[in-house]
C-alpha positions as CSV (number, residue, x, y, z in Angstrom):
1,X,91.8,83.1,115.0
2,X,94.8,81.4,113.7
3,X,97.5,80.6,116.0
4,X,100.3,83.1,115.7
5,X,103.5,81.9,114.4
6,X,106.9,82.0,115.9
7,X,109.9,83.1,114.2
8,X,113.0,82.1,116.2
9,X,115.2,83.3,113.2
10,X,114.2,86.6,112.9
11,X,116.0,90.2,114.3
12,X,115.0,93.8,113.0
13,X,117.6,96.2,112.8
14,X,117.4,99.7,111.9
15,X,120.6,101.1,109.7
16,X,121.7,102.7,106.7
17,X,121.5,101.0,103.6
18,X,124.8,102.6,102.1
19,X,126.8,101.0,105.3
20,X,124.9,98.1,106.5
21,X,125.5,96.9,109.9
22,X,126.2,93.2,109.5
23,X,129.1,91.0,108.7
24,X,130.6,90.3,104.8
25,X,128.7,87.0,103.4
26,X,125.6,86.8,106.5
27,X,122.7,86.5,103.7
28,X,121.5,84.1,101.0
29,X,118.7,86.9,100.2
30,X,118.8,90.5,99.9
31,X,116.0,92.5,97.9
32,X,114.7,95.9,97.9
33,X,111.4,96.8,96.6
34,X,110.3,100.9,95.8
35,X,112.8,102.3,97.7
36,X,116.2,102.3,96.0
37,X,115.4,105.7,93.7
38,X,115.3,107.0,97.4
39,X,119.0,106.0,97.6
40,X,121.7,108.9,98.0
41,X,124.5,106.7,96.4
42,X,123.2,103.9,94.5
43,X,126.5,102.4,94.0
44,X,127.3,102.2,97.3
45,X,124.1,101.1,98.3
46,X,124.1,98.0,95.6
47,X,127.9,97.4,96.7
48,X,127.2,97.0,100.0
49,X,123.9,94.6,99.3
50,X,126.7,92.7,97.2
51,X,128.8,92.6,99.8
52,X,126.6,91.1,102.7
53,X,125.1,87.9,100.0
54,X,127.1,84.8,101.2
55,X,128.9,83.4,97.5
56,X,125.8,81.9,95.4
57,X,123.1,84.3,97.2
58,X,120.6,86.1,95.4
59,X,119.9,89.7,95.2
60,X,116.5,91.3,93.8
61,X,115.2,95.0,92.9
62,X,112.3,96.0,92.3
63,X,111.9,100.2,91.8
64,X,110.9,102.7,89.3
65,X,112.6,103.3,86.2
66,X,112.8,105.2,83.1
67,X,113.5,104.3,79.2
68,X,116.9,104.5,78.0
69,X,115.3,107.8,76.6
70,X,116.5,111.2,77.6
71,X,113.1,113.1,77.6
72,X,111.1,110.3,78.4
73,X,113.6,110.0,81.7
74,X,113.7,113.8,82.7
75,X,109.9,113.5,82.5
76,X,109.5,110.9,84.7
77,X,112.3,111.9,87.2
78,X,110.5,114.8,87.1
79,X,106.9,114.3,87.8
80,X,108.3,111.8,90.5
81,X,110.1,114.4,92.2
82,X,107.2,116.4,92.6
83,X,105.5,113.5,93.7
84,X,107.6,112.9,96.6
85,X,110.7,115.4,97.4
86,X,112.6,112.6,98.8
87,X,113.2,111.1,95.0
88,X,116.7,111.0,94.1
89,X,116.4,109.1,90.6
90,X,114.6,106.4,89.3
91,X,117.5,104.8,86.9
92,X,117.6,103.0,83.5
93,X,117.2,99.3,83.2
94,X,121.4,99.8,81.9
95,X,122.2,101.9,84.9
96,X,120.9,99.0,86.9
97,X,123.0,96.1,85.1
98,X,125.8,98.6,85.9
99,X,125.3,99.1,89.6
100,X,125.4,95.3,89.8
101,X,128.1,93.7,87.4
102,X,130.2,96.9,89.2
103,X,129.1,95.3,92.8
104,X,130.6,91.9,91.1
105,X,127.1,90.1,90.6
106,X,126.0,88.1,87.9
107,X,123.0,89.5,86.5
108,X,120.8,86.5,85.6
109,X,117.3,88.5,84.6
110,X,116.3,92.0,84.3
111,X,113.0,92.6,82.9
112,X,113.2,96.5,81.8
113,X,109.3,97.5,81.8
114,X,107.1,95.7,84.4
115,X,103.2,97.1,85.4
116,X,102.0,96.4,88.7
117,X,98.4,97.5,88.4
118,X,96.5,96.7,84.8
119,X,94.8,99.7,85.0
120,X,97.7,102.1,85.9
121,X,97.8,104.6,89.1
122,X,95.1,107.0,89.7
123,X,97.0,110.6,89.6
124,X,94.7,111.8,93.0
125,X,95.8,108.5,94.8
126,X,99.7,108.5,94.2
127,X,99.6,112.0,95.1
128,X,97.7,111.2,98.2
129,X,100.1,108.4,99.3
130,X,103.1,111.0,99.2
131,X,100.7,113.7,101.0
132,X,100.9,116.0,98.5
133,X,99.3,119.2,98.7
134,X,96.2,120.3,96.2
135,X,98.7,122.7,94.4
136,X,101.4,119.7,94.0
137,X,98.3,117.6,92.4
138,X,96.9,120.4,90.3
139,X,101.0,120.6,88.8
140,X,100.9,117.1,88.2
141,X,97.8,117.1,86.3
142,X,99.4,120.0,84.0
143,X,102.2,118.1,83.4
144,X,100.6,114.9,82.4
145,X,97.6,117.0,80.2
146,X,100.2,119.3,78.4
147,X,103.3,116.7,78.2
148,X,104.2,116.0,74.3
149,X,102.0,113.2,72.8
150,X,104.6,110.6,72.9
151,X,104.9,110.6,76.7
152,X,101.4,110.7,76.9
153,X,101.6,107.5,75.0
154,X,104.6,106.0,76.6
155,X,103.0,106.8,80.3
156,X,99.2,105.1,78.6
157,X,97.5,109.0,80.1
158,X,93.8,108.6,80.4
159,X,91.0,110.8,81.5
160,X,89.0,109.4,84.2
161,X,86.2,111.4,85.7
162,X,88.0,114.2,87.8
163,X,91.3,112.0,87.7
164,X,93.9,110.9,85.9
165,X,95.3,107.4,85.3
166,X,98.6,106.7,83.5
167,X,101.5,103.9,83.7
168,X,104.6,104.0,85.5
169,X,107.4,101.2,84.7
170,X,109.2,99.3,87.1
171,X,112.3,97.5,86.6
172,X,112.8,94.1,87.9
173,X,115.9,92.7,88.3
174,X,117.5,89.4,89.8
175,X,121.1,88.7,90.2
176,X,123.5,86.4,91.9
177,X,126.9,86.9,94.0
178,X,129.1,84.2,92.3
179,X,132.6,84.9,94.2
C-alpha cells in the first residue's frame, strides 16, 4: 500500500458556479470538464471563472459541442436532452470564443472537434450512465437509425450487435486572463 499523501493546500467547497464563493483574482487555474452545457447562464458562469483567475491565470473547458451547423446542432442538443433532462445546451466552438473574449480572456487555443474514445460511445452505455429508462433508449435508437444520412455521417453511426456506436465532439478550449 502506498503511503497516502497529504495535501495541506487543499479545501472543498460546495457553491454555485454562476456566483462563486471566493475572492476576485484567488486562482492561477480554473477548468471545467462535461459539465458546462449543464450551465443555466453560461455567460455568467464563464464571467465569473474569469473573474476569480489571478492576471496571467489560465482557464480550460472541456464539454460537448455542436458544428456551426443548424441541423447538425438541433440534432445533437436534441438527442442530448433526451439523454439527460438536465442538458441546457452544448454550444458552438464560436459561442465559446464569445463567452470568453466577453469574460475579457484571451483565447490562446480552441480545438473545435475533439474524440475522446477511438471507437465512439456505445448508445446502451451513455444511456445507462444518465439512467435512462428502456423507452428513453429505444427513442434514441430511432433517432440515430432514421436521422438524415449526413448526421449519420457527421455522428460516424454504426451497428454493433444489439447497440449502437456513434461520435460525439467535444470542444476544447484554453484561455488566459491578461488584465
Amino acid at each position: 500500500m502506498l503511503p497516502r499523501a497529504e495535501i495541506e493546500n487543499l479545501r472543498l467547497v460546495a457553491g454555485d458556479v454562476h456566483r462563486l464563493p471566493f475572492p476576485d483574482r484567488s486562482f492561477d487555474l480554473v477548468t471545467s470538464r462535461a459539465c458546462p452545457h449543464h450551465f443555466t447562464d453560461i455567460a455568467a458562469a464563464v464571467r465569473e471563472m474569469a473573474r476569480v483567475l489571478k492576471r496571467g491565470g489560465r482557464f480550460g473547458i472541456s464539454d460537448g459541442t455542436v458544428p456551426e451547423d443548424d441541423e447538425l446542432d438541433r440534432f445533437i442538443n436534441d438527442l442530448d436532452v433526451l439523454h439527460d433532462p438536465t442538458t441546457v445546451r452544448n454550444y458552438r466552438p464560436s459561442e465559446w470564443r464569445g463567452f470568453a473574449e466577453d469574460a475579457g480572456l484571451r483565447v490562446d487555443w480552441i480545438e473545435p472537434e475533439a474524440y475522446e474514445m477511438a471507437e465512439g460511445h456505445s448508445l446502451a452505455g451513455w444511456m445507462a450512465r444518465s439512467g435512462a429508462s428502456s423507452q428513453v433508449l429505444e427513442e434514441a435508437r430511432r433517432r440515430l437509425r432514421e436521422a438524415p444520412e449526413r448526421i449519420r455521417r457527421y455522428l460516424r453511426v454504426k451497428e454493433d450487435g444489439n447497440d449502437l456506436r456513434f461520435h460525439l465532439p467535444r470542444v476544447v478550449l484554453v484561455a488566459k486572463r491578461i488584465d
